[in-house]
N, C-alpha and C positions, 0 to 999 in steps of 0.2 A: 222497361226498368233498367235501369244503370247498376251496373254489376262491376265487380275489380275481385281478380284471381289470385287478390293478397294481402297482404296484410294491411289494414286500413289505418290500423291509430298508430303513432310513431314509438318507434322501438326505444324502449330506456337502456340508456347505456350506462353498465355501472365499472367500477373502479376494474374486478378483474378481466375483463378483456381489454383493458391500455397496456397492451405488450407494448415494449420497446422496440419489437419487429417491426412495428406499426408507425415507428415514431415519438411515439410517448416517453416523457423523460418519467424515471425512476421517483418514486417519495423523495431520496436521502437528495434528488438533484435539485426537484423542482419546490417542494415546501407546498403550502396553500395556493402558491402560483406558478401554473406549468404554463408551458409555450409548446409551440405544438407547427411543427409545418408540413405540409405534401401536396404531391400532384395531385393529376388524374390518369388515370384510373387507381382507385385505392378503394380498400374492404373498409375504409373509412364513411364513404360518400353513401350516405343512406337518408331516408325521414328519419327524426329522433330527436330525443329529448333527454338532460342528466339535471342532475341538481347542479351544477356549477352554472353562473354566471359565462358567459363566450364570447370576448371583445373578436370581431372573423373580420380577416383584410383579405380582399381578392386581388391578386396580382396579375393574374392573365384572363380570358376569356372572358365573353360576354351570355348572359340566357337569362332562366327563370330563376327570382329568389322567391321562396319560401317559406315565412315566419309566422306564424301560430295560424291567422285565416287569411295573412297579407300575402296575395302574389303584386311581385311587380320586377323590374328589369333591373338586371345588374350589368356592370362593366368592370374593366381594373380601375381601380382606385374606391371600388366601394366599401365600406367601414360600418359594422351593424353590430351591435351590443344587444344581444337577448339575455333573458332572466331565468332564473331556475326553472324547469320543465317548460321551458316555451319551446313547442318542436319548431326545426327549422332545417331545410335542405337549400341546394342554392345547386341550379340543374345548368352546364352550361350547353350551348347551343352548336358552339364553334370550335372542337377538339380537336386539332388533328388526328391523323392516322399515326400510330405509337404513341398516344397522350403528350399528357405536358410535365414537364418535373418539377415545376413546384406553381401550384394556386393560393393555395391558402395561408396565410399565419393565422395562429390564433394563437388567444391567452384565455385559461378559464380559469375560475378564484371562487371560492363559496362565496356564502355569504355569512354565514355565522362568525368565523374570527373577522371581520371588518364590524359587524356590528356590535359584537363583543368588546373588542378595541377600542371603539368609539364613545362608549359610555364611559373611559378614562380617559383618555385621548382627545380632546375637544378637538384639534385639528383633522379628527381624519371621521367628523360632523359631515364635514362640507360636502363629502362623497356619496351621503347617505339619499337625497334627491333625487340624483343617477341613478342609483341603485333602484331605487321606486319604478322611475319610468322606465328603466328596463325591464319592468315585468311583461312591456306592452310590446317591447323589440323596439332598439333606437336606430334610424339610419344617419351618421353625420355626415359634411359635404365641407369640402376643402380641408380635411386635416390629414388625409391618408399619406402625405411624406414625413410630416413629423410622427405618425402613426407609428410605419414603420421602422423609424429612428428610433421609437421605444420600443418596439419589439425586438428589435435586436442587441439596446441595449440591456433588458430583460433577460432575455436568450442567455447574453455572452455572462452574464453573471450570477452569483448563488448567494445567500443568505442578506443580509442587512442591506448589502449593492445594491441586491435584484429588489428585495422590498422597496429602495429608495426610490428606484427609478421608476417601478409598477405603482408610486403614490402623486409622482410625478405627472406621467400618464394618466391615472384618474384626476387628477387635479385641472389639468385641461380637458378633460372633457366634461368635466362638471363645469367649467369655467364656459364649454364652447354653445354659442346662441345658434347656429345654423343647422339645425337637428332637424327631424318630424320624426313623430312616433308613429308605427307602423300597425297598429292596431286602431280600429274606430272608438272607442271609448277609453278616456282618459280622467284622471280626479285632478284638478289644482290644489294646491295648497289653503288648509283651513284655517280660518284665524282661534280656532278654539276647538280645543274636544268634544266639547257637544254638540257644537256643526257637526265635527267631524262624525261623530255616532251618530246624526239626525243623514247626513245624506248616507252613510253607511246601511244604515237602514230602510231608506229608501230603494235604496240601491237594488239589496236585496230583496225586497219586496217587486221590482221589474223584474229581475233571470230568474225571481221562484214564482213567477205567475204570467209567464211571455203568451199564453193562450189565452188569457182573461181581457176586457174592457178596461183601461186605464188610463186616467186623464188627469188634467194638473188641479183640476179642480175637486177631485175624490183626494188627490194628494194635500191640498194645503188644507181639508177637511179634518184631517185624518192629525195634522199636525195643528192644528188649531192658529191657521194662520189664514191671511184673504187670498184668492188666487193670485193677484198682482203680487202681494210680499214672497208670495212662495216661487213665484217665477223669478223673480231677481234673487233670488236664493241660490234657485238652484241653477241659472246660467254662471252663477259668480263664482260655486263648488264645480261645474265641469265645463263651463265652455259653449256648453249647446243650451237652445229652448228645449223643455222637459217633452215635447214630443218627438223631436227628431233625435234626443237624447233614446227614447225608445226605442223608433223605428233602428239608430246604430244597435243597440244590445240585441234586438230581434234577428237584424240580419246577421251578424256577424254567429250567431247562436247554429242560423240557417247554413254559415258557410262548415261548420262544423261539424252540420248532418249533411251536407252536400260530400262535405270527404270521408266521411266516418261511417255512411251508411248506405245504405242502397233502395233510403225513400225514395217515391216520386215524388217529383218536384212542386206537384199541385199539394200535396201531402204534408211536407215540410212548408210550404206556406201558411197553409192553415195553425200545425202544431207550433209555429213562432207567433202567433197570436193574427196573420194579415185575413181580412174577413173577407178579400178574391185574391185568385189568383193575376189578374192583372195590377193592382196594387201592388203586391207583395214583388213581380216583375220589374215594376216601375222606379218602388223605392230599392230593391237592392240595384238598379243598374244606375242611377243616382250616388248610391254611395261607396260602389264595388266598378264600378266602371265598368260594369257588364254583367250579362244575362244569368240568372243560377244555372242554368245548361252551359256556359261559357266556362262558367267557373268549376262547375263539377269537369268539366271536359280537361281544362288546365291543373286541375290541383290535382288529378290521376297522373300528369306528369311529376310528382316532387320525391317520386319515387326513383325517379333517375331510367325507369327502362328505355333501352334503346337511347340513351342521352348519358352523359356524367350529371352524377351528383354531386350532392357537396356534405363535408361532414357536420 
């Protein structure tokens, strides 16, 4: 049995431990948008998760990132946008001996005054998309020097400036096409509300029944549709065929008892609904790139022991 001597779910970080000791600018500095930088080694670099939104630029080092059940490789120049409570650690591999003095920028922003905003504000609509698929952790590719140009232009400024330039900022990357979202399950855009409530409830009918028998044909039953129309439906609402749409919400359910608990692996196959455990092997190493023993073994590192973490 797979055991860990710690704490397993990611630590919430709230407002009063952001000392300025730390880094952390003050309310009267930063507004709804702080900027934030440091090395490694710092009391910073932990697993964890805050309600703020987290635009994180890596500037030195290479190792493991880790964002809600996504492990995968990071280097300088990486640029990830996570959403409110999506934990996320970023472990690197290659520290020198006396750390490094500065890894990270980052900028975090809620989300309530931008959506607030927005309901007067038609222009600052356009940001609202982003915001969505950051719930899933964004990775982008080739923007990280203009990145940093806005984080420092951010940085160097307070009130109406810093706003400008932090709209600036989301404006291209709401604009930028070279993204992947770093979660296995994702929604497109629906052309209508009752789409939207129909795959919504589907939805929730797969993560409130992952140990149950479920097929596209009890589904488009259910919705008084024929299997063919149901299937073009719902590739059109996410992307995937309704069964491999599953087998992602199963596994990904699986990598979250892989770090969160100290099931057996045959155990957690079954309880995500796979009816062997050579299946249940087959499809997460298919859509995880490797074995749930692999991945239970690596996401006990996101904890930083014996490694830096990231905050």
């Amino acid at each position: 049995m797979f055991n860990l001597r710690r704490q397993l779910k990611p630590e919430l970080e709230l407002d009063h431990v952001r000392s300025s000791d730390l880094g952390y600018e003050t309310p009267d500095e930063s507004g709804f948008i702080r900027c934030l930088s440091h090395g490694f080694p710092t009391p910073l670099a932990r697993w964890h998760h805050h309600d703020e939104y987290e635009l994180h630029l890596i500037t030195t080092t290479s190792g493991k990132a880790f964002v809600g059940d996504w492990i995968g490789h990071f280097q300088p120049g990486h640029v990830v946008l996570t959403g409110p409570r999506l934990p996320h650690n970023w472990v690197s591999a290659d520290v020198p001996d006396g750390g490094v003095p500065l890894r990270d920028l980052v900028i975090q922003f809620l989300h309530e005054p931008i959506e607030t905003a927005s309901r007067h504000i038609v222009e600052l609509r356009e940001v609202m998309p982003l915001l969505e698929r950051a719930k899933h952790g964004i990775e982008f590719f080739g923007v990280f020097a203009q990145t940093v140009t806005y984080w420092q232009r951010i940085k160097a400024n307070q009130g109406l400036a810093r706003f400008a330039a932090f709209c600036e900022l989301m404006g291209e990357l709401s604009r930028c096409t070279d993204f992947r979202l770093l979660s296995n399950t994702q929604m497109k855009s629906m052309d209508s509300d009752t789409q939207l409530d129909q795959i919504n409830a589907i939805l929730s009918r797969i993560s409130d029944n992952l140990s149950e028998p479920i097929s596209a044909a009890d589904m488009a039953r259910e919705l008084d549709m024929s299997e063919s129309s149901f299937s073009r439906f719902f590739r059109r609402a996410t992307g995937n065929t309704f069964t491999d749409f599953v087998n992602h919400v199963r596994v990904s359910r699986a990598c979250q008892l892989l770090m969160e608990s100290d099931l057996l692996i045959t155990h957690i196959g079954y309880q995500v609904g796979f009816n062997n455990i050579a299946n249940f092997n087959r499809r997460f190493l298919d859509i995880k790139g490797m074995t749930p023993s692999d991945y239970r073994r690596q996401a006990a590192s996101r904890f930083g022991a014996n490694a830096t973490s990231r905050h």
